[in-house]
C-alpha positions in Angstrom: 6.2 -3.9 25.4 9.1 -3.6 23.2 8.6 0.0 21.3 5.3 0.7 22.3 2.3 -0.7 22.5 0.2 0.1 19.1 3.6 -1.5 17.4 1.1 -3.8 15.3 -1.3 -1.4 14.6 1.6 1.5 13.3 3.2 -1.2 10.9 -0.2 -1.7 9.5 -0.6 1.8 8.5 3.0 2.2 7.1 2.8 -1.0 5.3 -0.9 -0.7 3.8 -0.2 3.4 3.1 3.0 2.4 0.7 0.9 -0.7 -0.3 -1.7 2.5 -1.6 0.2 4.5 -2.7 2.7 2.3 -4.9 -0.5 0.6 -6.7 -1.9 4.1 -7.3 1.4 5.3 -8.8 2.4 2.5 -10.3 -1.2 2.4 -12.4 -1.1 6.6 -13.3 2.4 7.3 -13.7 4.1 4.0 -15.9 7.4 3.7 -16.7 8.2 5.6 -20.3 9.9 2.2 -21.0 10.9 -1.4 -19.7 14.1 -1.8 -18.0 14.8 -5.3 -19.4 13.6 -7.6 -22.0 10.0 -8.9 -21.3 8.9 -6.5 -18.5 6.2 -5.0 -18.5 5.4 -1.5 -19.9 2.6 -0.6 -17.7 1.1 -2.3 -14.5 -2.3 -4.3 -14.4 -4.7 -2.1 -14.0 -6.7 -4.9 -12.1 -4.6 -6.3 -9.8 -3.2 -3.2 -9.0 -6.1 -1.1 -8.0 -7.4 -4.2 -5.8 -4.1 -4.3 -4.0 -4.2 -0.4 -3.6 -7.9 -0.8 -1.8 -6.5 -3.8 -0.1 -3.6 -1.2 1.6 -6.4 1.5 1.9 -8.4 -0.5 4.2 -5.6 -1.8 5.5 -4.5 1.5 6.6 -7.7 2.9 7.7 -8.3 0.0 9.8 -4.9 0.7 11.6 -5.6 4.7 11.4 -9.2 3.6 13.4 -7.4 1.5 15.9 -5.0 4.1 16.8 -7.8 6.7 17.2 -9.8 5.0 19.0 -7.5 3.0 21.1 -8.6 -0.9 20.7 
């Protein structure tokens, strides 16, 4: 198969560990300031932690299926 076999399961832990990591960030370290008019100062705490557990399990579920092989 074209570059490897676990292709699939590799994008899945690349995309849901920045998908993690970007929420977390983005909810403890704001911006000091908005860039332009009518951005945001700081992200929504909400939405942002559920898409961070979304990429967590997203990437665990990758990290499992490397592991053990499926």
């Amino acid at each position: 198969m074209f570059l490897g076999e676990d292709l699939l399961a590799w994008l899945l832990l690349a995309f849901g560990g920045a998908m993690f990591v970007g929420n977390v960030a983005a909810v403890f370290r704001p911006r000091e300031a908005p860039r332009e008019d009518g951005e945001l100062t700081h992200a929504p705490k909400a939405r942002s932690l559920a898409m961070a557990a979304l990429g967590l399990v997203a990437s665990l579920w990758a990290l499992f299926t490397l592991v053990v092989g499926g």
